[in-house]
Residue frames relative to the residue before (quaternion, step in Angstrom):
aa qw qx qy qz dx dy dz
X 1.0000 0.0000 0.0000 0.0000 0.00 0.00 0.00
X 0.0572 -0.7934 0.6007 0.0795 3.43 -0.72 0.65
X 0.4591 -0.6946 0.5538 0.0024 3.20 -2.04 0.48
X 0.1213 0.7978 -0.5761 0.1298 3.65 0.28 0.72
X 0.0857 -0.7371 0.6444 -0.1850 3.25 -1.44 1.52
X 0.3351 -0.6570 0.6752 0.0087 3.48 -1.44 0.94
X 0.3567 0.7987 -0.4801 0.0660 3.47 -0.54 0.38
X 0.3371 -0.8113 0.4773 0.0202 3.49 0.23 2.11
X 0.4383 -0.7048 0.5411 0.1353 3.45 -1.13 1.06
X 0.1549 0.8004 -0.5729 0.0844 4.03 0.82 0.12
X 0.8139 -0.4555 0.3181 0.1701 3.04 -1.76 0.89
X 0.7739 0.3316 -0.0946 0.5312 3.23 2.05 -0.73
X 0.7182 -0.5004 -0.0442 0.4815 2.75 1.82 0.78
X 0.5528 -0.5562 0.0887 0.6142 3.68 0.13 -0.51
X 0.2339 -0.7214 0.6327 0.1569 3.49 -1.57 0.19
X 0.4227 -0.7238 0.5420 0.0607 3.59 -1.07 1.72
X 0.0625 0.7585 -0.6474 -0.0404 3.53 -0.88 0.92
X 0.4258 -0.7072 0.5294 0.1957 3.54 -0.86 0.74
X 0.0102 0.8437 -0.5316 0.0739 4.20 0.15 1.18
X 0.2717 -0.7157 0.6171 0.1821 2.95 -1.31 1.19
X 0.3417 -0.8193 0.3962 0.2347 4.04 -1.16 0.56
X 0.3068 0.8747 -0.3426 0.1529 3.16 1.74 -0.42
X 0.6969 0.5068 -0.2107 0.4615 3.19 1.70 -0.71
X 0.5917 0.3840 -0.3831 0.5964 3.62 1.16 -1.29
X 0.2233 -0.5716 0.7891 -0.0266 3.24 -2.14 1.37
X 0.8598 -0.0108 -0.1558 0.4861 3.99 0.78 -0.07
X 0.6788 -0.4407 0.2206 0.5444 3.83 -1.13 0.08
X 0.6665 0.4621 -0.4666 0.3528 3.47 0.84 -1.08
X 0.7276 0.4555 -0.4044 0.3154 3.76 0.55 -0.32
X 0.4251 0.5681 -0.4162 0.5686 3.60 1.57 0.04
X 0.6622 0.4857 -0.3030 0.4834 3.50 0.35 -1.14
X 0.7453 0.3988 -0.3281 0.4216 4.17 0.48 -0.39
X 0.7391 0.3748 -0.3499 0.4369 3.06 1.18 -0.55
X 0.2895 0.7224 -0.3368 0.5300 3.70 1.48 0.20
X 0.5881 0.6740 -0.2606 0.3633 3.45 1.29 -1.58
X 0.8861 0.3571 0.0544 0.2905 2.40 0.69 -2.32
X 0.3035 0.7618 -0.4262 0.3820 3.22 1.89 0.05
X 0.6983 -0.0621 0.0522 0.7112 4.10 1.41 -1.29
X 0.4483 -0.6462 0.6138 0.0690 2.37 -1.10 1.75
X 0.6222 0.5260 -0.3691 0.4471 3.94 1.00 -0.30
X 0.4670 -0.6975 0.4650 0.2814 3.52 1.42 0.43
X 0.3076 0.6751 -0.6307 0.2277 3.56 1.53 0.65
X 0.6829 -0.3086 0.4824 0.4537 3.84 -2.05 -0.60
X 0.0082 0.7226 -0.6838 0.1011 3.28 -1.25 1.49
X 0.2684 -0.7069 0.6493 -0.0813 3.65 -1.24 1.57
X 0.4294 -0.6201 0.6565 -0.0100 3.30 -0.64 1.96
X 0.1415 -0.7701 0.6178 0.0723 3.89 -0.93 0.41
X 0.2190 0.7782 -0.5881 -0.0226 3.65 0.09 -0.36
X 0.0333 0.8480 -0.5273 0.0412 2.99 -0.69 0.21
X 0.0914 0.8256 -0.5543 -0.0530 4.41 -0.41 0.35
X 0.7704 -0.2954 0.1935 0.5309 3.42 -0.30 1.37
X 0.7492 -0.3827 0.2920 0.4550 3.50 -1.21 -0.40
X 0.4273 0.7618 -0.4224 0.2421 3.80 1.19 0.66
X 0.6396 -0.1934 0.2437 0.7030 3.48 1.54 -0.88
X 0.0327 -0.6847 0.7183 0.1191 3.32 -1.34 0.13
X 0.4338 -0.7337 0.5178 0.0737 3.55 -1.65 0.28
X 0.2068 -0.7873 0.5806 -0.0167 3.46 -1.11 0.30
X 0.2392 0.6819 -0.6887 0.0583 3.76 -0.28 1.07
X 0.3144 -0.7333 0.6020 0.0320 3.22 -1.08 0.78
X 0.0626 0.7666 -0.6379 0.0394 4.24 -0.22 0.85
X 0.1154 -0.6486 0.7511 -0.0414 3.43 -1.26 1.05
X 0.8626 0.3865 0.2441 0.2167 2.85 -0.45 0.63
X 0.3870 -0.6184 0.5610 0.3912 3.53 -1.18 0.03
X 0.0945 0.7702 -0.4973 0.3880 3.98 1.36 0.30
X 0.4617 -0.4251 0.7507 0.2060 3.06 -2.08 0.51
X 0.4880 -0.5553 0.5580 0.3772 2.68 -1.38 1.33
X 0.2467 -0.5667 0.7445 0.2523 3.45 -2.29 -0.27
X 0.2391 0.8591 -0.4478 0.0651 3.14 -1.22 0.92
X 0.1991 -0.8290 0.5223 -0.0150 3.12 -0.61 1.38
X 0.0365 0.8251 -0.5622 0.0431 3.56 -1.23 1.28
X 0.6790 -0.6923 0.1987 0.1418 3.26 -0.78 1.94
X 0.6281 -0.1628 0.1117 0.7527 3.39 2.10 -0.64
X 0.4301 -0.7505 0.5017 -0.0062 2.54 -0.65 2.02
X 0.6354 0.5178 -0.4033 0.4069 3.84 1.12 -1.06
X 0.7136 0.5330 -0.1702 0.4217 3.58 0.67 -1.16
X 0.6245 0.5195 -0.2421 0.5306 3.24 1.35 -0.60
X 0.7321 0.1376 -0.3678 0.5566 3.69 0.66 -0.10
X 0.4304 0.5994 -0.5444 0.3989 3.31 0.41 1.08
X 0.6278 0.3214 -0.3207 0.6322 3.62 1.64 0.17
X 0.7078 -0.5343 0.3724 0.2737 3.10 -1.71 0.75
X 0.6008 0.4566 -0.3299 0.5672 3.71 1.67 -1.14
X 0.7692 0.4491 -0.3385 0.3033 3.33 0.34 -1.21
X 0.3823 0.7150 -0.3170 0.4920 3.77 1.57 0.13
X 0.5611 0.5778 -0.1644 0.5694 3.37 1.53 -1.16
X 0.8307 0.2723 -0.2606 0.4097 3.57 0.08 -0.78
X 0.4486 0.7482 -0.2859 0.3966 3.61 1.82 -1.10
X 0.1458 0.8734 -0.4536 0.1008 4.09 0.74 0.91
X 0.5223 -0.4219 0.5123 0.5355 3.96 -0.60 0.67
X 0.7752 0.3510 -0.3339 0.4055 3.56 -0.46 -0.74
X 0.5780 0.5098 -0.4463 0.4548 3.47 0.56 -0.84
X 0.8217 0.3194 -0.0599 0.4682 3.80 0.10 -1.40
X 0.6777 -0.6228 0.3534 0.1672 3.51 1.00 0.87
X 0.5005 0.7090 -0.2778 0.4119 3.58 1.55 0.29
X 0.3971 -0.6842 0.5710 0.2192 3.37 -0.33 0.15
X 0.2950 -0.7433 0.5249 0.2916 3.94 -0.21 0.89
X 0.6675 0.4063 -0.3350 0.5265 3.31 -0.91 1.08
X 0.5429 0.4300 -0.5191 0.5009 3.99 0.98 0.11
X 0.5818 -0.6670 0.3445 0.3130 3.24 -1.23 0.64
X 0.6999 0.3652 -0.4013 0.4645 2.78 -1.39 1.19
X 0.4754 0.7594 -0.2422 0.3724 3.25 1.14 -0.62
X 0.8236 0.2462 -0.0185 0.5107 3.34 0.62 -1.13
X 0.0147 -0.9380 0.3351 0.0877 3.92 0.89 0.90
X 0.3821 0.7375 -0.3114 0.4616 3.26 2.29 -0.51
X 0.8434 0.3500 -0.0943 0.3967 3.04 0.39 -1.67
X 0.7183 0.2888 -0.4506 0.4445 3.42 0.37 0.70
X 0.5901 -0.6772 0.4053 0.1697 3.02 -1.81 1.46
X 0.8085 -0.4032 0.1326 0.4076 4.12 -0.85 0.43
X 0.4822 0.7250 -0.1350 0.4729 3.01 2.05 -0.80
X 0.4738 -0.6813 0.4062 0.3825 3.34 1.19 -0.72
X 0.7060 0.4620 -0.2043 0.4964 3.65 1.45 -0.77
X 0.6200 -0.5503 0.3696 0.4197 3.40 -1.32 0.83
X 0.8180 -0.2425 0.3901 0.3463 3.32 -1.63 -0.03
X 0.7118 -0.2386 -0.0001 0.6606 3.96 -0.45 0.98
X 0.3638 0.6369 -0.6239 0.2698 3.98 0.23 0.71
X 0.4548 -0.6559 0.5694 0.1971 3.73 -0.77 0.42
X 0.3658 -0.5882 0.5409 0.4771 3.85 -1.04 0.19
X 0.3834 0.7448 -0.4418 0.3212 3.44 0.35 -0.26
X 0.8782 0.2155 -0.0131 0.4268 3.54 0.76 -1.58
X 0.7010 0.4356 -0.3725 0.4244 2.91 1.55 0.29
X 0.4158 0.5229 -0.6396 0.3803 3.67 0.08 2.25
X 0.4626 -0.6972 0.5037 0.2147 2.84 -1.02 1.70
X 0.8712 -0.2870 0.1606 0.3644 3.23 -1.81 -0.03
X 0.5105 0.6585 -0.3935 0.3885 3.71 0.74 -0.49
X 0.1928 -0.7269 0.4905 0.4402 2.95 1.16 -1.78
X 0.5124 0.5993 -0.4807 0.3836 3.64 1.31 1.02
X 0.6907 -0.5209 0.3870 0.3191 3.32 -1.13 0.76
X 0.2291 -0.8172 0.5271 0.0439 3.32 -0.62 1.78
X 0.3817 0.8611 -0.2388 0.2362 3.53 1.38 -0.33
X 0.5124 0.5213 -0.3813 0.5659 3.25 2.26 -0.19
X 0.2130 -0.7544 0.6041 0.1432 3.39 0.36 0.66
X 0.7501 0.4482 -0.1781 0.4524 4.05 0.08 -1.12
X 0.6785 0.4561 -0.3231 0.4766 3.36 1.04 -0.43
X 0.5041 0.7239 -0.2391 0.4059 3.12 1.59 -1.10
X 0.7460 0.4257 -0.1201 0.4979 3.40 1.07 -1.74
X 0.6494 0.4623 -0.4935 0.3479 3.50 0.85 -0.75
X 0.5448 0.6064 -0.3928 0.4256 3.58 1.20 -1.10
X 0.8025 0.3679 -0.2976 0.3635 3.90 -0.03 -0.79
X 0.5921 0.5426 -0.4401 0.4016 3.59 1.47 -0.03
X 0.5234 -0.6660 0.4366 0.3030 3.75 -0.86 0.58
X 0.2346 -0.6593 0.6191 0.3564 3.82 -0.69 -0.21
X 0.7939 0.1844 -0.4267 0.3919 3.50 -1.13 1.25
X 0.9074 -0.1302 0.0495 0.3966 3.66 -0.96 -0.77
X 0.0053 0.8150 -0.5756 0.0661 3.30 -0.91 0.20
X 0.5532 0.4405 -0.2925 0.6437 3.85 -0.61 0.72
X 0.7584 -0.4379 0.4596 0.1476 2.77 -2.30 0.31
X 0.1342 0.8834 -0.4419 -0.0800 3.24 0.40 0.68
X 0.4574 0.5128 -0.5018 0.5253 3.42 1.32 0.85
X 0.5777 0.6630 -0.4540 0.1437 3.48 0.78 0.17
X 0.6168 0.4696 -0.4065 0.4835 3.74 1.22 0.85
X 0.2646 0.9154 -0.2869 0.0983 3.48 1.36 0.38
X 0.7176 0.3116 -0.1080 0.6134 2.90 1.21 -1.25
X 0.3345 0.7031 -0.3937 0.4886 3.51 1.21 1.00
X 0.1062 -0.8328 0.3521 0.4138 2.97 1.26 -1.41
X 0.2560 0.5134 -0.6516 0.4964 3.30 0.90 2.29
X 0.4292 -0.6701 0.5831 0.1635 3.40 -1.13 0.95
X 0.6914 -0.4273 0.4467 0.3739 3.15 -1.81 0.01
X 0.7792 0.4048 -0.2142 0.4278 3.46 1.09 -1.25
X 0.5396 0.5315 -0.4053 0.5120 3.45 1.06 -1.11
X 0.7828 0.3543 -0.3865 0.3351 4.08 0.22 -0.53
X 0.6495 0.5255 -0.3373 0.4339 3.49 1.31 0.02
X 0.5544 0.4539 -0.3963 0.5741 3.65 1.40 -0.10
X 0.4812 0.6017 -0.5156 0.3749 3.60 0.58 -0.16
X 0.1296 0.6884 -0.7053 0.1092 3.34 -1.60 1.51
X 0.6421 0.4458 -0.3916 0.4854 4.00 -1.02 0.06
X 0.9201 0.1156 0.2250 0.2992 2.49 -0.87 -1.74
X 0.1863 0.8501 -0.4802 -0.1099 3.65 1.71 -0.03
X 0.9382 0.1520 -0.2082 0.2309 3.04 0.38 -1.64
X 0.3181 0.5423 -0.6948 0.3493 3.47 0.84 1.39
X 0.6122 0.5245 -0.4163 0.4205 3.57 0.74 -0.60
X 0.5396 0.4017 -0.4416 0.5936 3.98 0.76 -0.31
X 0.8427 0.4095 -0.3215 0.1373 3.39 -0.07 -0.49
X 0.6576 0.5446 -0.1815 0.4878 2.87 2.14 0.14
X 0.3427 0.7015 -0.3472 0.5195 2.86 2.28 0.22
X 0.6527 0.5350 -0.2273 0.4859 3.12 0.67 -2.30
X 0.0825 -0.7850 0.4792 0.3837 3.75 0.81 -1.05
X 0.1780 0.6927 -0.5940 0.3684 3.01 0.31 1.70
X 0.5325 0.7427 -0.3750 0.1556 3.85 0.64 -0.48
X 0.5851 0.4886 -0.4466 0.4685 3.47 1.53 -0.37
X 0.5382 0.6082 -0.3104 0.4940 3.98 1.36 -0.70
X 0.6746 0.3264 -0.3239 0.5775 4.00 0.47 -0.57
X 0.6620 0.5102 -0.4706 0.2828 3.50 0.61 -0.15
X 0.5887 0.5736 -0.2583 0.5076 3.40 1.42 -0.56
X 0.6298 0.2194 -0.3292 0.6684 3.69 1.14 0.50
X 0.6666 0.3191 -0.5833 0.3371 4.07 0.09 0.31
């Protein structure tokens, strides 16, 4: 079961929007709708969150790159949202290592006008598991900025000991928790 929260920084403190993802398919479309949460381009905090499996953090300032930090990265691209936040950049990849790029390849397993032919990597084994490819290159535990609530006043450490319940526990740091309750 998962949990997905908005929660806009505004001038009068924060405000909690309950978001469905069914629509966002990548970060930049998380990141717009994050946008649109304050139109004053104030600080907006993605929540994500799956039971006690991982939880997430996207952070928009702004016209800014998002920031984003995610609590277990293995388990996390094991979900369709948590696939969403799981960027080449995030995980230290270079777009274009295999697996890497899951859009761009056709049912076949190979890239766009790529041939099976060209798609074994240096070994000379069959790169064509794409998904295996990725699970192997994703780390098991953190990953992201994990200073990226700091000047919030959530530490680096206090957000890495976070389990259960993380992101009621972020939200009661941020002191926002009586506001996210009114959307869980």
């Amino acid at each position: 079961m998962y949990f997905a929260a908005l929660l806009a920084r505004t001038e009068d403190g924060w405000v909690a929007s309950d978001t469905e993802l069914d629509d966002v398919e990548t970060l930049s479309d998380l990141a717009d709708l994050a946008r649109e949460a304050s139109p004053d381009e104030d600080t907006v905090l993605v929540l994500i969150e799956q039971e006690d499996a991982w939880f997430g953090v996207v952070r928009v300032d702004g016209e800014e790159d998002p920031r984003i930090y995610v609590s277990d990265a293995a388990a996390a691209a094991r979900s369709s949202y948590g696939e969403i936040l799981l960027t080449d950049e995030l995980l230290g990849r270079d777009p274009g290592d295999d697996g890497a790029d899951l859009d761009a390849l056709d049912l076949d397993g190979t890239e766009d006008g790529e041939s099976d032919d060209e798609d074994e990597d240096e070994d000379g084994a069959d790169g064509g598991d794409a998904a295996a490819g990725t699970a192997e290159a994703v780390p098991h535990g953190p990953v992201g900025d994990a200073e990226v609530l700091d000047d919030l006043g959530l530490s680096e450490k206090e957000l890495r000991s976070m389990s259960g319940d993380a992101v009621g526990e972020i939200a009661e740091a941020l002191g926002a928790s009586e506001v996210l309750e009114t959307v869980r």
